[in-house]
N, C-alpha and C positions, 0 to 999 in steps of 0.2 A: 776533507774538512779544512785542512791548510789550506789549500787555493781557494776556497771561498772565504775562507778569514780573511787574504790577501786582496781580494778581490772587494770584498764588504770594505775594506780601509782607505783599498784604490780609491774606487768609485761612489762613493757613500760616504757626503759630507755629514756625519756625525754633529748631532746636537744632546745634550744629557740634561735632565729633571729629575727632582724629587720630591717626595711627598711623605710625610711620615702621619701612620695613621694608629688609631686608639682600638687596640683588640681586645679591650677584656674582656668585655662581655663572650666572643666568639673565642678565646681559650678556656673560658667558664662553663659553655656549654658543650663544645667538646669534650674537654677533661671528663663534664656528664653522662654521655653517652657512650664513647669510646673503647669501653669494656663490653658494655651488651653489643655493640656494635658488632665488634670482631667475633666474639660468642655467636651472633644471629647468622653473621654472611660470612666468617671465614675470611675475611680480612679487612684491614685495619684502615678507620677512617681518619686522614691526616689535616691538618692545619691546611696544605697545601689546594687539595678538592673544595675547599670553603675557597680559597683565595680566586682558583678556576674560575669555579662556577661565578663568582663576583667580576671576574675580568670577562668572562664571557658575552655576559649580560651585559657592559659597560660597551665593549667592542659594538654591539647589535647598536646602541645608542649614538654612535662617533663609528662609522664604519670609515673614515678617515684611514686611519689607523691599520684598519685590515685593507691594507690597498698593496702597490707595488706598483716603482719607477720603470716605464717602460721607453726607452728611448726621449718621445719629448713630449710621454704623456703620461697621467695616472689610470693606472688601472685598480678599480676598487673590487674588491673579492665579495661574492654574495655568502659564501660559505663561510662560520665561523670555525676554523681548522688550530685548534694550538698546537704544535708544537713542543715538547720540553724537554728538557736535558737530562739524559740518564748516564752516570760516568760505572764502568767496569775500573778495573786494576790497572788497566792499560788501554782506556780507549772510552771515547765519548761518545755517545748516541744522540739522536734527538727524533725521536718517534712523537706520532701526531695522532693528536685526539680529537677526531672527527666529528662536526657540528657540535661542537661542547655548549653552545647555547641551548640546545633542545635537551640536553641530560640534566639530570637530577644530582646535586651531590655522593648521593651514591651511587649513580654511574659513572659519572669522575674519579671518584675514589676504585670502583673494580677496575676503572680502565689503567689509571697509575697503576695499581699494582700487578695487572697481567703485560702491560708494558715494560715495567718494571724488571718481573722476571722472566720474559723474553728474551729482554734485552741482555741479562746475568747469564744468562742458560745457550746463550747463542742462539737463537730461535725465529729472531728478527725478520722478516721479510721485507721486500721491496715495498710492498703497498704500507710496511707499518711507517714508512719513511718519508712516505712523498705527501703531498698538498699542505703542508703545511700555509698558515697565511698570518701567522703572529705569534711569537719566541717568548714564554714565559719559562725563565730560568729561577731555580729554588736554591738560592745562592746562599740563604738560612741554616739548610741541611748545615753546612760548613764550618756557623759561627761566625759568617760576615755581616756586617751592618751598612755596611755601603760599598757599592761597585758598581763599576762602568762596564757595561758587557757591547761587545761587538755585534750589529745586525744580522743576522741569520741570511745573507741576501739568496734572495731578492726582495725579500720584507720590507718591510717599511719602519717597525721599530721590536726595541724588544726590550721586556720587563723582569728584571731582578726581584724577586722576594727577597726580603734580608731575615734575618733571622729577629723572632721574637726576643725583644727584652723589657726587665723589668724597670719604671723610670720614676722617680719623684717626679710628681706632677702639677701644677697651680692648676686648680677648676676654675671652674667661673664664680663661684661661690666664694672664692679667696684661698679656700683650702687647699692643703697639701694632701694628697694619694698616691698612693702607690700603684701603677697600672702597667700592663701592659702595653708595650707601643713596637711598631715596626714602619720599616723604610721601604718604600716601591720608588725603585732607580731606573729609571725611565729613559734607554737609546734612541732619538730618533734619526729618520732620513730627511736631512732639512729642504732637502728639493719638494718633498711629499707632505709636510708637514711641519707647525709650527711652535711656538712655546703657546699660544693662547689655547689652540685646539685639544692639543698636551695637555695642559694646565687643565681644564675640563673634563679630559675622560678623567684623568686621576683625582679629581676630585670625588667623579663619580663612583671611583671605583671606592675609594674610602667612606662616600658613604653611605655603598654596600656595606662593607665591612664593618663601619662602626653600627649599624643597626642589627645586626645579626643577634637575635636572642633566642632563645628558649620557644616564646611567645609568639614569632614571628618569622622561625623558618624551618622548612620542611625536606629534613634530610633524603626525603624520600619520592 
């Protein structure tokens, strides 16, 4: 992990973005199901699996992004492979969720959590390590709200969750509310990539996320 930290800093001129986006609705419906959830499968559907499955889809749209610096070319990845950060007591993982565009929230959500505790229990294999092709870190878990995370290399960028919080808000209405909002802190490779193309998936990726209701998604 060190030499490729070292290595992402060398060779990978660093560009940083952010996007802050309105989740109430998608902690509103959560919170809803949540209980039956874990009740029905046996384990627990997170904030995190919505965020996936939204980055997922957004990737398939800006495959940009799922690419990789290759000497003095890009090489774009056909497989959507995330990546994500699992931290033990003593040691950081980053096990990969294999086509996460073709699963369903709730095979996002099983796979986190047998990755999860793989990863806890020692259990981890080679294959649960490799193909990655784009770094979503849950930087949230933590209580951060903004952070600049280092390239996974050979990626091309890599995505921060910040942690939900609650904000006074102006609508468009003129109103003040009280909402839910969170931050997507966006690394990229700026050989690979730029702030417009940037600026675009994350837009799209928020709004994923701000649409996400009751009415219009299917955890299943």
């Amino acid at each position: 992990i060190a030499t490729n930290m070292i290595r992402s800093k060398r060779e990978i001129p660093h560009a940083w973005m952010m996007m802050e986006a309105d989740v109430t609705d998608l902690v509103s419906y959560r919170n809803a199901v949540k209980d039956e959830f874990l009740l029905r499968e046996g384990y627990p559907i997170t904030y995190f699996a919505f965020f996936l499955k939204a980055i997922a889809q957004s990737l398939k749209e800006f495959p940009e992004l799922n690419s990789t610096w290759a000497d003095d070319k890009i090489i774009r990845k056909n497989d959507i492979n995330l990546s994500i950060a699992v931290a033990t007591d003593d040691a950081l993982f980053v096990p990969v969720i294999k086509h996460a565009d073709e699963k369903s929230i709730k095979g996002i959500a099983r796979e986190i959590h047998e990755l999860a505790e793989k990863t806890r229990q020692g259990r981890l294999k080679a294959e649960d390590l490799q193909g990655g092709t784009f770094t979503v870190n849950n930087t949230g878990t933590f209580g951060s709200i903004q952070s600049m995370g280092i390239i996974n290399y050979p990626q091309a960028a890599i995505l921060q969750v910040e942690s939900i919080v609650k904000k006074l808000v102006v609508m468009d209405n003129g109103m003040v509310a009280v909402r839910d909002r969170v931050n997507l802190c966006l690394s990229l490779d700026h050989r690979v990539l730029d702030g417009f193309i940037c600026g675009k998936f994350l837009k799209r990726v928020k709004e994923r996320l701000e649409s996400i209701t009751k009415e219009n998604i299917n955890i299943y």
